[in-house]
KEBA-972439 format. One record per residue (C-alpha): residue in three letters; residue number from 1; chain; x, y, z. Coordinates in steps of 0.1 Angstrom, whole numbers, always signed. Example, Ala and Ser with C-alpha at 12.3 -4.5 7.8 and 13.67 -1.06 7.14 Angstrom:
BEGIN
NODE  code  pos  unit  x  y  z
NODE  ALA  1  A  +123  -45  +78
NODE  SER  2  A  +137  -11  +71
! end
This chain:
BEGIN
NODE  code  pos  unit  x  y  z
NODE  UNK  1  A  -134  +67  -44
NODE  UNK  2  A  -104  +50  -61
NODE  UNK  3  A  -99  +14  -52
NODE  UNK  4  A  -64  -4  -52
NODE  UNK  5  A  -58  -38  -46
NODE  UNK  6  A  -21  -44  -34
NODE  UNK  7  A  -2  -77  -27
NODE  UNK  8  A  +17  -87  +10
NODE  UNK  9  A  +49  -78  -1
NODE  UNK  10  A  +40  -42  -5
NODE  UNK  11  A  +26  -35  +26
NODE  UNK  12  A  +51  -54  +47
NODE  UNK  13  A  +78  -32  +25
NODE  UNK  14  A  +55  +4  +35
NODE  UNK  15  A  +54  -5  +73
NODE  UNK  16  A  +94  -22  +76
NODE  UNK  17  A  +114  -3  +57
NODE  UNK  18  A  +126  -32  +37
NODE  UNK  19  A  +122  -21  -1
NODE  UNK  20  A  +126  +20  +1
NODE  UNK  21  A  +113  +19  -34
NODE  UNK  22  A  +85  +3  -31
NODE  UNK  23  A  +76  +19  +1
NODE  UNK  24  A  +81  +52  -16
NODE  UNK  25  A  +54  +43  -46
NODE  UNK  26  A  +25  +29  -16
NODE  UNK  27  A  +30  +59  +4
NODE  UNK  28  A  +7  +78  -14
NODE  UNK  29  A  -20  +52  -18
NODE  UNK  30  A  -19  +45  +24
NODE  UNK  31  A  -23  +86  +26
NODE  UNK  32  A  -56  +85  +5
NODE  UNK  33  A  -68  +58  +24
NODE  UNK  34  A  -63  +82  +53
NODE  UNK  35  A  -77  +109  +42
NODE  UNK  36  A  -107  +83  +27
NODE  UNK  37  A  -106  +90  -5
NODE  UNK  38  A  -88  +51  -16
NODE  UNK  39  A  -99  +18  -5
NODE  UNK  40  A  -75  -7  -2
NODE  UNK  41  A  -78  -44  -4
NODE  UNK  42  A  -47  -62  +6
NODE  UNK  43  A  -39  -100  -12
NODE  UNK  44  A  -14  -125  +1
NODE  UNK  45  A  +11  -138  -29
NODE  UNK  46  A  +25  -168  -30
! end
């Protein structure tokens, strides 16, 4: 299982719509959560 560790600001773009590009480059990494082959661990920035 692959494990990613993504900051605040990229899921809050994934689920608002507010940076396309970015939401377009976690898509895939939310889909293999889904499908359980990714773990994600989510970290707040500052």
């Amino acid at each position: 299982m692959k494990k990613y560790i993504i900051d605040t600001n990229a899921l809050i773009s994934f689920v608002t719509d507010r940076n396309p590009d970015q939401q377009q480059k976690i898509a895939p990494l939310f889909e293999s959560a889904a499908r359980l082959k990714a773990l994600i661990s989510v970290i707040r920035m500052s």
